[in-house]
N, C-alpha and C positions, 0 to 999 in steps of 0.2 A: 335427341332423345337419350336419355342416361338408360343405363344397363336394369337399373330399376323398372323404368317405366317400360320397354321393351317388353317385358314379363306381364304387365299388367293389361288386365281386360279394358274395356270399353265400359263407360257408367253407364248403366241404362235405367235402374231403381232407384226408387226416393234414395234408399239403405246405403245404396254403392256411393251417391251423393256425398250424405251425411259422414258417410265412412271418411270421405275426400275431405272433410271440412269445408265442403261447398256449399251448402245450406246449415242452417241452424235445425237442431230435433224436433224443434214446437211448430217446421214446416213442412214436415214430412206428407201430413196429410191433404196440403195443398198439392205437393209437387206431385201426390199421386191423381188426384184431381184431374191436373194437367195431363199427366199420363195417358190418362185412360181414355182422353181425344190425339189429343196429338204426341210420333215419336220422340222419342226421346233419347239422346246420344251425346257421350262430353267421350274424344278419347284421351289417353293418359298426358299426351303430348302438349293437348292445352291446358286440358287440368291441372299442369305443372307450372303455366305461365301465369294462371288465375290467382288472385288474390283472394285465400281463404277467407268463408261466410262474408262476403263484404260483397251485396245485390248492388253496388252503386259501381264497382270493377264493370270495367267496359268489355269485359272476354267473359263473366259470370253474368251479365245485361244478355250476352249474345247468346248464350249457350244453356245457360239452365234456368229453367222452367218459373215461371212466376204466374200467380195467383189471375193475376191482371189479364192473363193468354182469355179465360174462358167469359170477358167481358166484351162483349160484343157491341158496338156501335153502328148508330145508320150511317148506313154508303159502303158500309165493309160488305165485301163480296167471297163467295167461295170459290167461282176463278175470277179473280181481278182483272187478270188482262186478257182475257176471255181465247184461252187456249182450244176449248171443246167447239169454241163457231167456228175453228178455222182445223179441223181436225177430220179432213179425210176420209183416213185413215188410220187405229190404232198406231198409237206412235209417232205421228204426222203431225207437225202445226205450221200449215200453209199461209205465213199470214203475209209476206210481201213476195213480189213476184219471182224475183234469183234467186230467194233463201230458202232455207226449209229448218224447222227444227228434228230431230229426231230422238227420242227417248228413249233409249231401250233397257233402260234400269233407274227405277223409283228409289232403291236402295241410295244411303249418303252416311259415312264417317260421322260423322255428326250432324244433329240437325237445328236449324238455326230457327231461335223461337218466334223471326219476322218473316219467316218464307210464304212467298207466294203462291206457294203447290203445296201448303202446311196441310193441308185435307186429303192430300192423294199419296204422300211421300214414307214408304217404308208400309204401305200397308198390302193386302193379299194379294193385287194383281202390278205388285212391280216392277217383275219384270217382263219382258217379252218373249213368248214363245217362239220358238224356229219356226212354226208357219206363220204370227204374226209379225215377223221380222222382215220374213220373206216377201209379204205382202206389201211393208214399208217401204222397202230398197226396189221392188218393183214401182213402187208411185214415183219413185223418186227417178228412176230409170225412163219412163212413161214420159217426162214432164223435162224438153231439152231446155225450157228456161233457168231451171237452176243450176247455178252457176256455185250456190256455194251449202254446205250442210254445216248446220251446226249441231251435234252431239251434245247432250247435255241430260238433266234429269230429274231429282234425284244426281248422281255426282255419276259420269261412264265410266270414269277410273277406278270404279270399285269392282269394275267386270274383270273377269278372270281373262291375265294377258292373252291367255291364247284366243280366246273370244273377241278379245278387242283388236287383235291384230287379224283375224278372220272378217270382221268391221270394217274396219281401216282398207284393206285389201278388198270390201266389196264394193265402198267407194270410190275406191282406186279405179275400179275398171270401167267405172261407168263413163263416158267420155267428153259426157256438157259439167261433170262437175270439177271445178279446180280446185276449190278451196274447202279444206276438209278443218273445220276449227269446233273444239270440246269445250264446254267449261267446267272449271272443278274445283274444289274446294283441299282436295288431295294432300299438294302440297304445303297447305298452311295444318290440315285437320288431322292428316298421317302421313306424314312424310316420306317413313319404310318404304311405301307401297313404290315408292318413285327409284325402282332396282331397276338390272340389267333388262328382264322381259319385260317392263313395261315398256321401256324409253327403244326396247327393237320394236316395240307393236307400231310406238307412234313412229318411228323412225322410216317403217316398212314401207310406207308409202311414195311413189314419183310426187305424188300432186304436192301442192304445201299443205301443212299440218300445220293453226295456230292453236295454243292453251291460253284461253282465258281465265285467271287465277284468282280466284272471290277470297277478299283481303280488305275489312273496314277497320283495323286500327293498326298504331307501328308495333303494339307488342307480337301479334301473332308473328309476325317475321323474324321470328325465334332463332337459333343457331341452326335447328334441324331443318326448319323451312327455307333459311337464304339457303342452305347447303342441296335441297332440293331442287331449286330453281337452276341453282349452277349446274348438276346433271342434267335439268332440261337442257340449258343455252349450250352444254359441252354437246350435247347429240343432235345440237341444230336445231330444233325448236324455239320458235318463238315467242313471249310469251307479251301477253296485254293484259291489264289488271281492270276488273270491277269492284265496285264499291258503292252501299248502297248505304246513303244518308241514314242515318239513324239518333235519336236525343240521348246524349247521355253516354254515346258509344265515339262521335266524330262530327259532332253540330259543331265541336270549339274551332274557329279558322286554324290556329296554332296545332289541333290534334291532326289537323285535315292535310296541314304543309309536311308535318312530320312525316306523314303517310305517304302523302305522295312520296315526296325524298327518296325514304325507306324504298319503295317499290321499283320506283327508277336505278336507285341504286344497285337494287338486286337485278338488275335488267328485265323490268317489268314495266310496259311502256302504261302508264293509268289511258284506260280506253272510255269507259262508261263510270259519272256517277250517277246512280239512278235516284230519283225520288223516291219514296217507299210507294209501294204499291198496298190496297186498301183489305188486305189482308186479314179473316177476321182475326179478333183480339191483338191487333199489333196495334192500337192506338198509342200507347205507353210509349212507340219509338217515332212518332211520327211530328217530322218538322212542318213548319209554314212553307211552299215555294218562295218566301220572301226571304227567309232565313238562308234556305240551301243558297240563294243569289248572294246574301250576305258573304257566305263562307266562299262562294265564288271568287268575286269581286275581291278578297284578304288577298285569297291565294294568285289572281292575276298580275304581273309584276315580281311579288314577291318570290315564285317560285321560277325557276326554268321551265320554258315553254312545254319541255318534255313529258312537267309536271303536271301540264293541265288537262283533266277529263272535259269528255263533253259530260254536262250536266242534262240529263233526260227526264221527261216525265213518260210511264208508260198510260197511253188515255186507257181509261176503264172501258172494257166492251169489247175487244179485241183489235181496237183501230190504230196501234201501233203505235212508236216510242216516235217524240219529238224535243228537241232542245229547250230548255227552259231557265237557259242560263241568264245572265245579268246584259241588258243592251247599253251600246258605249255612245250608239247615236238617235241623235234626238232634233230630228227638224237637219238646220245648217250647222248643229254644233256638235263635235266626238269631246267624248271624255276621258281625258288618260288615264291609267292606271293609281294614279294618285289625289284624282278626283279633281283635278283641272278641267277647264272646259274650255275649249277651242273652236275656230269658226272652220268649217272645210266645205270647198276650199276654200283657204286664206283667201283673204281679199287683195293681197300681192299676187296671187296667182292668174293671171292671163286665164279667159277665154279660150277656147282654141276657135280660128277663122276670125278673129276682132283684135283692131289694131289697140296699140297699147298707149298712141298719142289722142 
């Protein structure tokens, strides 16, 4: 982030927009449109990476507002992956038996115009109250099967260090949980925020701490973000990368291998590519599962194994994420990477217990 942009607020109006040269003036009245359902957030750091008024840019697709959000399709849901049937507790999403999610702030740096909490995120009840916090970390306390929490939101890295490291430290003591993993947007959306008191918050803890780092193309991986990520891995944190199919933003196989690359490179192991989830008005981003296999299938071979996510779809209804990547066997035959097809086993290959004369 230059000295410049340091100084600059956060876009949240058509106005601040157009100011940007990120929309054209004759769209202002759309972008407030948009506005006035879902928030709205570009900070200076991406708005620096964006390629001025140009809605076809893969970081101006992800980040500012388009016409297209308040077109609503059948099968689109207001929770997609059905958070509120498996929700406890304020805060709580119990949906597989170790895990837990935890929420405790709806607030996000920026907000991305395909999210799947685009109805609940940044508005009056986002954050969590100290007694409904209370109530969470006791379910979570209650319940010795979970083995692991995932922090998440809205983005938790926008919580004040000391609050997150009061967090951290109350997961810490609980003694069925080991794994204490966030996801956030942080590093790629505001970098700053990734200083001394955040990286002791997450540091604070015995248990492991992982950051999963939401990251759909190679430009966001800016000078400020790889230099983010290096203060995560310098304070021992781990980090694994999500990314979430999108047309126009990382359908191209070529945009996909880039990504990954980038991500690796930066010592971000790619964890999850998700399918879009059915999110209203994100139609405009959403590919075939035949496609995302397409992009699969490029990137298998071609990249280092390091490079490859598991490809998910999350089932609508709250029934949880499943693989939905490209299959390589078919009856008695696998297919390489190259789109050969071979018998297995080979017909050289012996039996086991049958003689071979």
């Amino acid at each position: 982030m230059t000295e410049a942009s340091h100084h600059r607020r956060t876009l949240r109006r058509s106005a601040d927009l157009a100011a940007a040269g990120l929309v054209a003036p004759d769209k202002l009245a759309e972008i407030d449109a948009v506005a006035a359902r879902y928030a709205v957030a570009v900070t200076p750091v991406l708005a620096e990476l964006m390629e001025p008024a140009d809605p076809a840019d893969p970081l101006v697709r992800q980040f500012v507002p388009d016409i297209r959000e308040l077109d609503g399709a059948s099968g689109e849901l207001a929770d997609p992956i059905g958070d509120h049937v498996h929700s406890p507790v304020k805060g709580i999403v119990h949906r597989y038996p170790d895990r837990v999610l935890l929420t405790p702030i709806l607030h996000c740096p920026v907000y991305c115009r395909f999210c799947f909490r685009r109805e609940r995120v940044g508005g009056d009840e986002a954050v969590l109250g100290e007694a409904e916090l209370e109530a969470a970390l006791a379910y979570i306390a209650s319940h010795p099967e979970i083995w692991e929490v995932v922090i998440t939101g809205g983005d938790p890295l926008m919580l004040p260090a000391t609050r997150l490291c009061a967090l951290v430290a109350a997961l810490n003591a609980i003694p069925h949980v080991a794994v204490i993993r966030l996801h956030s947007r942080v590093p790629i959306s505001d970098p700053e925020r990734i200083g001394p008191a955040l990286l002791d918050a997450l540091a604070s803890a015995d248990k492991a701490v992982w950051l999963a780092v939401h990251c759909n193309h190679p430009r966001e991986l800016g000078p400020a973000a790889r230099e983010a990520c290096r203060r995560l891995t310098k304070s021992g944190i781990p980090l694994v990368g999500q990314t979430v199919l999108l047309k126009g933003v990382n359908d191209d196989p070529q945009v996909m291998e880039a990504l990954m690359r980038a991500m690796v490179a930066n010592r971000i192991k790619p964890y999850y590519l998700h399918h879009l989830d059915l999110a209203p008005g994100t139609g405009h981003f959403r590919t075939t599962i035949a496609e995302g296999q397409a992009v699969m299938r490029r990137l298998r071979g071609r990249a280092s194994g390091l490079c490859q996510p598991t490809y998910v779809l999350d089932i609508p209804g709250g029934h949880g994420k499943v693989p939905v990547g490209p299959v390589y066997l078919d009856g008695n035959e696998v297919e390489d990477w190259q789109g050969g097809r071979h018998a297995y086993p080979p017909a050289s290959v012996v039996a086991p217990g049958r003689s071979s004369c």
